[in-house]
VMD Tcl script that builds the backbone (N, CA, C; Angstrom):
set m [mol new atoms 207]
animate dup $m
set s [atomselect $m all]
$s set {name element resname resid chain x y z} {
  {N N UNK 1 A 0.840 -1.180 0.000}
  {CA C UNK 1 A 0.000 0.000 0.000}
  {C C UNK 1 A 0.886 1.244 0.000}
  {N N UNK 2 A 0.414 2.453 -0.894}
  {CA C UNK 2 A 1.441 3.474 -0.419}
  {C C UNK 2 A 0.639 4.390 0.301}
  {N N UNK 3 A 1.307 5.053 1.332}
  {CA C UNK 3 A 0.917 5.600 1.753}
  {C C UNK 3 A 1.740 7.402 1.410}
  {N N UNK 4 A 0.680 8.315 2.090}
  {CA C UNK 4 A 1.499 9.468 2.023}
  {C C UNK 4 A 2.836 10.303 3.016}
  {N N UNK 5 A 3.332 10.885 2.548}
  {CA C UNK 5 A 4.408 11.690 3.192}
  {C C UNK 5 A 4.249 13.220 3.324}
  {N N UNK 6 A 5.140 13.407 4.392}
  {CA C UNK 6 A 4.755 14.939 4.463}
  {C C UNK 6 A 6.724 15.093 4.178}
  {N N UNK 7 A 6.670 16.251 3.387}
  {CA C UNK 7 A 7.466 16.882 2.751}
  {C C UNK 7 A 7.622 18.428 3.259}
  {N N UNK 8 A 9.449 18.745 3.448}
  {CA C UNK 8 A 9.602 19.845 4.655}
  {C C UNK 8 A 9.055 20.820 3.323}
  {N N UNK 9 A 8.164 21.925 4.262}
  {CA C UNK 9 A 7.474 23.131 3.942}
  {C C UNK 9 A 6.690 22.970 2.497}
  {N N UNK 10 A 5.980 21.604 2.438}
  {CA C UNK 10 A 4.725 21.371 1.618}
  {C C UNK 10 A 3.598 20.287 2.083}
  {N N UNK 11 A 2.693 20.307 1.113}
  {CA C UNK 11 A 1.636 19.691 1.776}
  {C C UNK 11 A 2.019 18.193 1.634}
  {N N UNK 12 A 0.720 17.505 2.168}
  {CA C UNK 12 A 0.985 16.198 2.356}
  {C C UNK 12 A 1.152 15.004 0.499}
  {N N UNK 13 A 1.650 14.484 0.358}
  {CA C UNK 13 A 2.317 14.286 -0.851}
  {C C UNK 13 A 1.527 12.792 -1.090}
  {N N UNK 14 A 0.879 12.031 -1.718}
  {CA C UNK 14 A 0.447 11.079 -2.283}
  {C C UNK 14 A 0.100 10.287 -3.137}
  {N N UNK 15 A -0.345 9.457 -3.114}
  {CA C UNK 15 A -0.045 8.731 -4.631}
  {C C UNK 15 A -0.547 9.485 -5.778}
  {N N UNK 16 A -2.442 9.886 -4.898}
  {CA C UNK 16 A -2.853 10.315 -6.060}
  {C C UNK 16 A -2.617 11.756 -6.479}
  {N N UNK 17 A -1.585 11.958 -5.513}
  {CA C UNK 17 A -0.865 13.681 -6.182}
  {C C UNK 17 A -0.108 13.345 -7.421}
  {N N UNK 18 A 0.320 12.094 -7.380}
  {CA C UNK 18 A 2.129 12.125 -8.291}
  {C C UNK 18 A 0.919 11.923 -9.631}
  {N N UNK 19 A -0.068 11.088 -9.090}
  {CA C UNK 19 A -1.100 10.734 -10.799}
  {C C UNK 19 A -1.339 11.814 -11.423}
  {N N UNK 20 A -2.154 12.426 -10.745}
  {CA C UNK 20 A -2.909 13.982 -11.155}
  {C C UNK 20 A -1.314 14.584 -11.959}
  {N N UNK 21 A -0.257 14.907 -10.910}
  {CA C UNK 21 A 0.731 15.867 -11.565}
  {C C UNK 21 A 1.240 14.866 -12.883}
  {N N UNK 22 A 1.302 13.484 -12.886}
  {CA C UNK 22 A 1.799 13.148 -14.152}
  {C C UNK 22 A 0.335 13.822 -15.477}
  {N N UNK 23 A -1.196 13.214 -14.956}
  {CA C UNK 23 A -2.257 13.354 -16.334}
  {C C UNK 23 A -1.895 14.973 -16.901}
  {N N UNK 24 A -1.525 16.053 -15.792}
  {CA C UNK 24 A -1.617 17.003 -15.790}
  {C C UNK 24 A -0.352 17.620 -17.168}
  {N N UNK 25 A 0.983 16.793 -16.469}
  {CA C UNK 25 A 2.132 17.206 -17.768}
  {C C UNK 25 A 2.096 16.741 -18.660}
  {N N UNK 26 A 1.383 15.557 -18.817}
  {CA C UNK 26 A 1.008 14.699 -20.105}
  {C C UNK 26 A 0.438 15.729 -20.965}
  {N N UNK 27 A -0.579 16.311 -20.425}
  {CA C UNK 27 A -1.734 17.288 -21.268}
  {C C UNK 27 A -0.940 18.231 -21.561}
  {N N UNK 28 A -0.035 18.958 -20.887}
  {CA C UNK 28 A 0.590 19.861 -21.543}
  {C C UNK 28 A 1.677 19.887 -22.483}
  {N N UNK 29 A 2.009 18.432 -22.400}
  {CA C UNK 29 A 2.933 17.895 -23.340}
  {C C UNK 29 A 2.519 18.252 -25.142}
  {N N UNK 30 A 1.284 17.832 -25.075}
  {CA C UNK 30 A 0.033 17.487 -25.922}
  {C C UNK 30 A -0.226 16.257 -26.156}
  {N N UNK 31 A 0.158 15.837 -25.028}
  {CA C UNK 31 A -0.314 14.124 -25.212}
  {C C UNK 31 A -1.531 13.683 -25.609}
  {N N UNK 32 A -2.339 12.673 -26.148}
  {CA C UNK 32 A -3.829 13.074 -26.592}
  {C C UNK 32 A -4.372 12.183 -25.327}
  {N N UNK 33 A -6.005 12.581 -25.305}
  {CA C UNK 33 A -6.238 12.510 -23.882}
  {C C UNK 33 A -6.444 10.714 -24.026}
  {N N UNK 34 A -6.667 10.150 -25.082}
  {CA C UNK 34 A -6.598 9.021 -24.873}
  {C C UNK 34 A -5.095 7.756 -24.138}
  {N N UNK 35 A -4.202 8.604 -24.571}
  {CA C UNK 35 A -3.239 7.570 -24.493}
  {C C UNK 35 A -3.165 7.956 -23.167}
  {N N UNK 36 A -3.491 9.030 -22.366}
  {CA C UNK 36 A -3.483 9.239 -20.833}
  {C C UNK 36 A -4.232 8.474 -20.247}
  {N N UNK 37 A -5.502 8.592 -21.026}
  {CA C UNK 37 A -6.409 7.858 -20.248}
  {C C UNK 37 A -5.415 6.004 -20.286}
  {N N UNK 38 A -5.253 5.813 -20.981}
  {CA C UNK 38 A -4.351 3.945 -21.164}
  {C C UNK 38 A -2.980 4.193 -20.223}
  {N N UNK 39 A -2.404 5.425 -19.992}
  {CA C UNK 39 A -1.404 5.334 -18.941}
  {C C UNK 39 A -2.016 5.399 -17.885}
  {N N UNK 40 A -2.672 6.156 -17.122}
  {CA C UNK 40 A -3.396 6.195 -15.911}
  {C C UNK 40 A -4.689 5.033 -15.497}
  {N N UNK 41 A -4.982 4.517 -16.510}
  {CA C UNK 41 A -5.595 3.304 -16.259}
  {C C UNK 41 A -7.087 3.438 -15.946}
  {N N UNK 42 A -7.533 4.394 -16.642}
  {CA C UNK 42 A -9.098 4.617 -16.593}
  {C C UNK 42 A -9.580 4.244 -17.207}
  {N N UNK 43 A -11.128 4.055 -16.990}
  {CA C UNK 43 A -11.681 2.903 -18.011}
  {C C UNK 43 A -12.575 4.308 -18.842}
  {N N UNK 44 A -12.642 5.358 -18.143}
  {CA C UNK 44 A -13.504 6.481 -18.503}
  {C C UNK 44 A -12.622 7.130 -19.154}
  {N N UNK 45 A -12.930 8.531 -20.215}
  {CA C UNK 45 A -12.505 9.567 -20.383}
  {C C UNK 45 A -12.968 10.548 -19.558}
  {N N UNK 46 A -13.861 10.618 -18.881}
  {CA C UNK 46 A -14.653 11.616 -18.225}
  {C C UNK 46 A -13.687 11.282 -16.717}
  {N N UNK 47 A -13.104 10.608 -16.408}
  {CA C UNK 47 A -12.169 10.369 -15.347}
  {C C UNK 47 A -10.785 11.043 -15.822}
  {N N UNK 48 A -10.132 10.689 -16.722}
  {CA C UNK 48 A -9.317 11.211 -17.173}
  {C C UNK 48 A -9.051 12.942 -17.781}
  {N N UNK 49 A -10.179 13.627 -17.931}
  {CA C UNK 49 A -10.139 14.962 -18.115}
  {C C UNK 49 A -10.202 15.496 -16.738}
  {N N UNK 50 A -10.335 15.325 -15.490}
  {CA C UNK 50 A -10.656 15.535 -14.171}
  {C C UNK 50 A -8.466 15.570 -14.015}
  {N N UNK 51 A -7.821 14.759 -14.116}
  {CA C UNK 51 A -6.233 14.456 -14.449}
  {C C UNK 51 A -5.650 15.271 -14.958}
  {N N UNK 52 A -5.947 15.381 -16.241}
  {CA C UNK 52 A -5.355 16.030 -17.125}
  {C C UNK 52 A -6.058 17.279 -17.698}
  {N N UNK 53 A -6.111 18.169 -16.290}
  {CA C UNK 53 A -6.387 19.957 -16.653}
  {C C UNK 53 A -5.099 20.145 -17.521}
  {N N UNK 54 A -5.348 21.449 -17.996}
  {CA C UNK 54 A -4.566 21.772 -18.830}
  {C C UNK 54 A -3.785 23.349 -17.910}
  {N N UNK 55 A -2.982 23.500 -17.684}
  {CA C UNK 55 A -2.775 25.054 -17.097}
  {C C UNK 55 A -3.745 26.126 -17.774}
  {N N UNK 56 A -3.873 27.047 -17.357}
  {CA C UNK 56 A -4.425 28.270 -17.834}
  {C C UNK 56 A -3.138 28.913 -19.123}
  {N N UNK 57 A -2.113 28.640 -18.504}
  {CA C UNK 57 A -0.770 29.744 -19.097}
  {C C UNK 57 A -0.183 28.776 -20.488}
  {N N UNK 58 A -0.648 27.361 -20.053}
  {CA C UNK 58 A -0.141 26.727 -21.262}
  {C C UNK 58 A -1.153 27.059 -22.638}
  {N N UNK 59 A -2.191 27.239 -22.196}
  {CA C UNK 59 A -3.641 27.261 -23.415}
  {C C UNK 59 A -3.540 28.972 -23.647}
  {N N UNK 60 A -3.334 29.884 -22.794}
  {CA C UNK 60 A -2.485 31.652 -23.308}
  {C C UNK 60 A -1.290 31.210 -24.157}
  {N N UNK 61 A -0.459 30.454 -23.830}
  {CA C UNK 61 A 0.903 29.959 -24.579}
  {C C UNK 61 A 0.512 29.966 -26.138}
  {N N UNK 62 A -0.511 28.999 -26.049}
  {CA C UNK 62 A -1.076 28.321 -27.496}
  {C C UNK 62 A -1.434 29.069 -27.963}
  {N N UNK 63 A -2.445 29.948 -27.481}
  {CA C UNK 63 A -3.265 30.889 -28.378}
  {C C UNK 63 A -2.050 31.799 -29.374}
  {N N UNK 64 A -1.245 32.550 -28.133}
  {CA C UNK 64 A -0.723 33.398 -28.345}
  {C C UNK 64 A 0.656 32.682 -29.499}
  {N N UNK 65 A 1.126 31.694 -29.469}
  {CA C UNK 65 A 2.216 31.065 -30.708}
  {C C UNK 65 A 1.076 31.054 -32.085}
  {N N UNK 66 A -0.347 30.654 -31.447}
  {CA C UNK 66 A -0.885 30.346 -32.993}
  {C C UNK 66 A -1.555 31.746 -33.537}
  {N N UNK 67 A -1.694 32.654 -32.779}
  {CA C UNK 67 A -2.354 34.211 -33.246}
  {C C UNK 67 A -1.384 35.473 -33.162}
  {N N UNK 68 A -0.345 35.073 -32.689}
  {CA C UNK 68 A 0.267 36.205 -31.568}
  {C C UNK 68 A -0.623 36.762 -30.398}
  {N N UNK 69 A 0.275 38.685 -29.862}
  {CA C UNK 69 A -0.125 38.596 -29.384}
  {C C UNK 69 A -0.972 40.141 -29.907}
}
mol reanalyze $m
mol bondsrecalc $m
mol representation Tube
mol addrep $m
């Protein structure tokens, strides 16, 4: 079983933190949401978009490379 850790001057650290922060860089990678969903092991997509937010600054990033600014 894993359990969580507390880490000096952050919050408490757990499994399903390291998941979330991996669906999360995946998406910003531009990974497509399917192959996240087959790494993280969901049987849903609707589970897997809950994972893999996208930053706010990465989707300004995008706009702004594909329009300027």
């Amino acid at each position: 079983m894993v359990r969580g850790t507390e880490l000096k001057g952050r919050d408490r650290l757990n499994f399903h933190s390291l998941r979330h922060s991996c669906g999360a860089w995946l998406a910003s990678k531009g990974v497509s949401e399917r192959i996240i969903q087959e790494i993280l092991g969901h049987s849903s997509t609707q589970t897997t978009q809950k994972y893999s937010h996208v930053a706010s600054s990465a989707v300004e990033g995008a706009m702004e490379k594909t329009f300027g600014s």
